[in-house]
C-alpha positions as YAML, in Angstrom:
chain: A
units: angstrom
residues:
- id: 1
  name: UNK
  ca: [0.00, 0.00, 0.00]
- id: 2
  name: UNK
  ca: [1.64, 3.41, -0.88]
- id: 3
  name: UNK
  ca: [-0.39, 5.72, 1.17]
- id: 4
  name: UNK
  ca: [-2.70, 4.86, 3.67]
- id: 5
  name: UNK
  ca: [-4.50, 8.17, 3.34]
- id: 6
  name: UNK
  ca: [-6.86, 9.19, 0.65]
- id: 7
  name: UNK
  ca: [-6.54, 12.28, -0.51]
- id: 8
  name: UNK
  ca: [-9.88, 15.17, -1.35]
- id: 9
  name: UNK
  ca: [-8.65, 15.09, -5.06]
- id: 10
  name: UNK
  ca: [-8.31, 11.20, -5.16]
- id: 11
  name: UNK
  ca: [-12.06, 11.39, -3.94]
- id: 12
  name: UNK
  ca: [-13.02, 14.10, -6.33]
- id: 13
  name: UNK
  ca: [-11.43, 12.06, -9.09]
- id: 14
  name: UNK
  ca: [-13.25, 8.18, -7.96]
- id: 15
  name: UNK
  ca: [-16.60, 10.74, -8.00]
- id: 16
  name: UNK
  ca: [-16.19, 12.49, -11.30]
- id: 17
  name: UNK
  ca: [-15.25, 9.49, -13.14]
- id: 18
  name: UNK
  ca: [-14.36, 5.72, -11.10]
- id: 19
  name: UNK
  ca: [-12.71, 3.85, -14.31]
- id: 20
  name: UNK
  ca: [-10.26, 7.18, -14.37]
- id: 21
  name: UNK
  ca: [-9.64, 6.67, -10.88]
- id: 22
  name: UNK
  ca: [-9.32, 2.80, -11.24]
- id: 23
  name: UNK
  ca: [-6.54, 3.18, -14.00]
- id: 24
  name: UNK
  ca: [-4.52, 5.76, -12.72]
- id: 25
  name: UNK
  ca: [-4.37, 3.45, -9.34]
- id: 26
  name: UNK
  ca: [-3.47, 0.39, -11.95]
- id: 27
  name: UNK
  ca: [-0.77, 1.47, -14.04]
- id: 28
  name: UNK
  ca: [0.33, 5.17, -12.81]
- id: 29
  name: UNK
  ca: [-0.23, 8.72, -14.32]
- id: 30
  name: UNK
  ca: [3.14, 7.60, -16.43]
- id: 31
  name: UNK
  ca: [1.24, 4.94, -18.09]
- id: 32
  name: UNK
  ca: [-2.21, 6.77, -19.02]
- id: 33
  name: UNK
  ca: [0.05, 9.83, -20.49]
- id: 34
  name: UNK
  ca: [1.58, 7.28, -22.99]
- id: 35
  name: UNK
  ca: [-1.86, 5.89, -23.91]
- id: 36
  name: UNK
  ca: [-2.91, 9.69, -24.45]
- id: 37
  name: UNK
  ca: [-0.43, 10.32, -27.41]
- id: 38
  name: UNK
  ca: [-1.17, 7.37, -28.62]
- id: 39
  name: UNK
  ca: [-2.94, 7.65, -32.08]
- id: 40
  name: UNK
  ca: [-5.16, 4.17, -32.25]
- id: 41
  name: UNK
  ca: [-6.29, 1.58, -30.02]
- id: 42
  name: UNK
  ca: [-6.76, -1.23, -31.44]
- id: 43
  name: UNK
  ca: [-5.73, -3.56, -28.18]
- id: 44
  name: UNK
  ca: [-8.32, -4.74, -26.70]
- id: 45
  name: UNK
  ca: [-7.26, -3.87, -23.15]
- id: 46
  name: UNK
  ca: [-7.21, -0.10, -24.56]
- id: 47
  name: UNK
  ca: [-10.76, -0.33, -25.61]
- id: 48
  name: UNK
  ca: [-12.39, 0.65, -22.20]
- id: 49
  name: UNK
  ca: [-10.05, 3.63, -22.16]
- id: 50
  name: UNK
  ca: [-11.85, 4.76, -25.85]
- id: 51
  name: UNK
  ca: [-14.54, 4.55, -24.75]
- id: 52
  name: UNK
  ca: [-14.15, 6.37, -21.89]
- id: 53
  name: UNK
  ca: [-12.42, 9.00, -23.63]
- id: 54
  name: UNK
  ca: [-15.13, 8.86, -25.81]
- id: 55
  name: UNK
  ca: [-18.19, 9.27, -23.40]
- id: 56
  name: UNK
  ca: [-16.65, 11.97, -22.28]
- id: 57
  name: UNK
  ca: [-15.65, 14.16, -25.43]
- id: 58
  name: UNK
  ca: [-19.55, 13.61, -25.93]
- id: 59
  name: UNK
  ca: [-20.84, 14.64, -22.57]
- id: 60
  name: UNK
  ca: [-18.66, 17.93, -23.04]
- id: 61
  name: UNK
  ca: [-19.72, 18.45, -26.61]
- id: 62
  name: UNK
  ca: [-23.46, 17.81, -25.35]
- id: 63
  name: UNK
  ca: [-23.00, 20.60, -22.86]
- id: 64
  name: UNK
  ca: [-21.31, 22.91, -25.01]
- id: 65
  name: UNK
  ca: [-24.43, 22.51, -27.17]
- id: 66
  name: UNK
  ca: [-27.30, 22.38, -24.39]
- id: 67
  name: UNK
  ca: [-25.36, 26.15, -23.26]
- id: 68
  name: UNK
  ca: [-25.48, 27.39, -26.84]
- id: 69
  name: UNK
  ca: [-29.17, 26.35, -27.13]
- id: 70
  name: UNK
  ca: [-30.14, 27.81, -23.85]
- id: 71
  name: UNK
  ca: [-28.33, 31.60, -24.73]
- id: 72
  name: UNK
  ca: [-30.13, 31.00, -27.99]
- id: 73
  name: UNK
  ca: [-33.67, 30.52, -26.07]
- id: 74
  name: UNK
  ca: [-33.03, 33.59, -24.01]
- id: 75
  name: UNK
  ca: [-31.94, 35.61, -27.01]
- id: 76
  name: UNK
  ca: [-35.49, 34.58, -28.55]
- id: 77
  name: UNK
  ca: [-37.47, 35.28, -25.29]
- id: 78
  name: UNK
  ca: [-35.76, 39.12, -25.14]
- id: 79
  name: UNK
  ca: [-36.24, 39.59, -29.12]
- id: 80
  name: UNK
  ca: [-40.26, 38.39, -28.34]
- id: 81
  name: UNK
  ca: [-40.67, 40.86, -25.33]
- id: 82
  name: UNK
  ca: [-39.32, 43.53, -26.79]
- id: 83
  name: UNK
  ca: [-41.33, 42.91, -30.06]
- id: 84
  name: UNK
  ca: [-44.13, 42.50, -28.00]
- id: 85
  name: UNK
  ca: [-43.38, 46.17, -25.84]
- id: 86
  name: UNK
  ca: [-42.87, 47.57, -29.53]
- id: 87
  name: UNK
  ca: [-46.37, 46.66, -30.70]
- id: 88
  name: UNK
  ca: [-48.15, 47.66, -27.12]
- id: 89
  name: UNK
  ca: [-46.77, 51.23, -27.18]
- id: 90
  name: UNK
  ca: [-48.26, 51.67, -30.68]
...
């Protein structure tokens, strides 16, 4: 056992994602930088890393969108008030 203490970020890290946690504990920081350059995974031991790296690029890429279409509904909702102000001071 290295350390016998677990640390807040350790914690913070098994929360946000365990399989991250799980690897880095495996084979070392060292390790998953290496796999990170790496262009293709074809091993099969690699393949839960993909796809990890892959669920994730897509959760990010989901909320980059959601945030886009929620500035895009309040953009809508201003242009509608103020369209509707327009016409009621007429």
């Amino acid at each position: 056992m290295k350390n016998k203490y677990i640390s807040a970020s350790e914690i913070n890290q098994f929360v946000y994602c365990p399989y991250q946690w799980y690897y880095i504990k495996k084979y070392g920081n060292k390790y998953i930088n290496e796999l990170r350059e790496k262009e293709g995974f074809n091993n099969s031991e690699l393949s839960n890393y993909k796809k990890g790296m892959e669920y994730h690029e897509k959760y990010y890429r989901d909320i980059v969108i959601m945030r886009y279409k929620k500035i895009a509904m309040w953009i809508a909702i201003a242009l509608i008030l103020l369209f509707l102000f327009v016409e009621f001071i007429k």
